[in-house]
N, C-alpha and C positions, 0 to 999 in steps of 0.2 A: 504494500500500500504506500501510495507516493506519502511523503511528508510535507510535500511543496503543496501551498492554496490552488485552486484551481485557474484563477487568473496568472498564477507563476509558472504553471505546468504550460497556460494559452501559451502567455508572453514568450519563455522560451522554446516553444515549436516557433511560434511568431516567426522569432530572432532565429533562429536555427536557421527557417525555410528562407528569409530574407537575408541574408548575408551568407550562406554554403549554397542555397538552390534557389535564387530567384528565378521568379517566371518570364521566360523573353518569350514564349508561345506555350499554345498549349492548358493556357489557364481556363478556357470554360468547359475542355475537357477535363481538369482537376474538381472543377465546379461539380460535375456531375459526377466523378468519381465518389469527391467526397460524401455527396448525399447516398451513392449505392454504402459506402462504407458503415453511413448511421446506420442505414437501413436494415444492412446485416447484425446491429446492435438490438435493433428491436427486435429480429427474427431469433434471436439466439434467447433474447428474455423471454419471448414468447414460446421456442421451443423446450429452455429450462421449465416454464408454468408449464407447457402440455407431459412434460414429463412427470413433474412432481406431481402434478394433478392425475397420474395411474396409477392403478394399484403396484404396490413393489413387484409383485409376482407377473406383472404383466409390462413392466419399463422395461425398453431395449436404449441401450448406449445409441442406437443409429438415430432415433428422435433429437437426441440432441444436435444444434449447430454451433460449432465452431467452441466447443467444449468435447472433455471427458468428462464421465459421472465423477472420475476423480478430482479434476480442476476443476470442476462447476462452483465451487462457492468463491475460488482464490478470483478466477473469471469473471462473476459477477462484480463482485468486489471491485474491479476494476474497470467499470463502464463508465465510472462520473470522468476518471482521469482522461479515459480513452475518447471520450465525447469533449474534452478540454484539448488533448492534442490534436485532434481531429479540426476542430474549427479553428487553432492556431498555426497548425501544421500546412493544411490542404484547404481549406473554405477561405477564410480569410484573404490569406494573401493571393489565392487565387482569385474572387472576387475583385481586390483591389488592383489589379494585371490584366481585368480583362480590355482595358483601353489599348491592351499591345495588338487585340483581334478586332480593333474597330468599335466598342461599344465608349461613345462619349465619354470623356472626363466628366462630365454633367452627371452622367447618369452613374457612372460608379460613384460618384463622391454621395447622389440620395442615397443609393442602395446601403453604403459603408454606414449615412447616418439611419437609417432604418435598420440598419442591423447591428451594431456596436452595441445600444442601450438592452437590446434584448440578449446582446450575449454575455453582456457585463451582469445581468439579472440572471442567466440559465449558469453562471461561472458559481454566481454566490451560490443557486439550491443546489448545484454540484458538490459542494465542500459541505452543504450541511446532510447532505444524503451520504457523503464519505462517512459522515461521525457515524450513522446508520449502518452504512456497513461496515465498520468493526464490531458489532455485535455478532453473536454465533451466529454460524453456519445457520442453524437449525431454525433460527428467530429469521434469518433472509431468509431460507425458505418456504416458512407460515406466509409471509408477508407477499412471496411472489405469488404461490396458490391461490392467496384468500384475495389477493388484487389489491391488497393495500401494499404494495411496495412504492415507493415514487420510483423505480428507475425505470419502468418502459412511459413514465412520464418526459423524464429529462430527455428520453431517446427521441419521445412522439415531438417536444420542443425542437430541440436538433435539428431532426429532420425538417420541422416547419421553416429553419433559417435557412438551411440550407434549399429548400426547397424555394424559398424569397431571391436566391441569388441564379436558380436553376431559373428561375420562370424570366429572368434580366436578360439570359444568355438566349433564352428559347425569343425573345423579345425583339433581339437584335440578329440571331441568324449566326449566331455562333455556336 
């Protein structure tokens, strides 16, 4: 489990992606990567709930995605981070790159401000759903069966931003 807030874990993909791999093309293909990337966050929450929600005697390992029954809780555990590097990594800066494929400087600087205060808002319930997940195994468990978990919440968020920067690109014919 990261120690770093979830705006530290953005900020250095940010930084990472912006000074070792900037975007000179290519970014609203990142755009759409990265929303398939949530995507498969929530499919993997949602395949841990159709799992846990079977009887033991009837779960196969093959339901699950992008887990083992083994790492499935260490896994979980880690989707606030992974939805933090995710939109600092690949969404973001992709986003702000995509004026290198013809989409206005106009139009990426609304999109940055329509997106920034809601990722600034999905960073914070990212860290407080991390304190969540240091609790047992067993307690994230109850909580994804019974649908009180917030994480296929933060994933459903996610996807919404990045789906905001998807629908820019589908806008302009990139």
């Amino acid at each position: 489990m990261s120690k770093l807030t979830s705006l530290e874990v953005y900020q250095a993909a940010f930084n990472h992606r912006e000074d070792d791999h900037p975007f000179d093309r290519l970014s609203a293909y990142k755009v759409r990567e990265s929303r398939n990337n949530l995507r498969h966050e929530l499919a993997l929450l949602r395949s841990v709930q159709l799992y846990l929600a079977t009887t033991k005697s009837m779960r196969r390992p093959a339901q699950l995605i992008g887990c083992t029954p083994d790492d499935m809780a260490r896994r979980i555990k880690r989707v606030p981070t992974i939805i933090a590097e995710e939109l600092g990594y690949n969404l973001m800066p992709a986003a702000l790159a995509l004026a290198v494929e013809g989409v206005s400087s106009r139009a990426v600087s609304r999109l940055a401000s329509a997106l920034l205060p809601r990722i600034n808002a999905l960073l914070a319930e990212c860290d407080a759903t991390k304190l969540i997940c240091q609790m047992s195994a067993s307690l994230l468990y109850h909580d994804l069966r019974t649908g009180s978990s917030p994480l296929p919440r933060l994933c459903r968020d996610a996807l919404e931003i990045a789906d905001g920067a998807a629908m820019l690109c589908e806008k302009h014919g990139v």
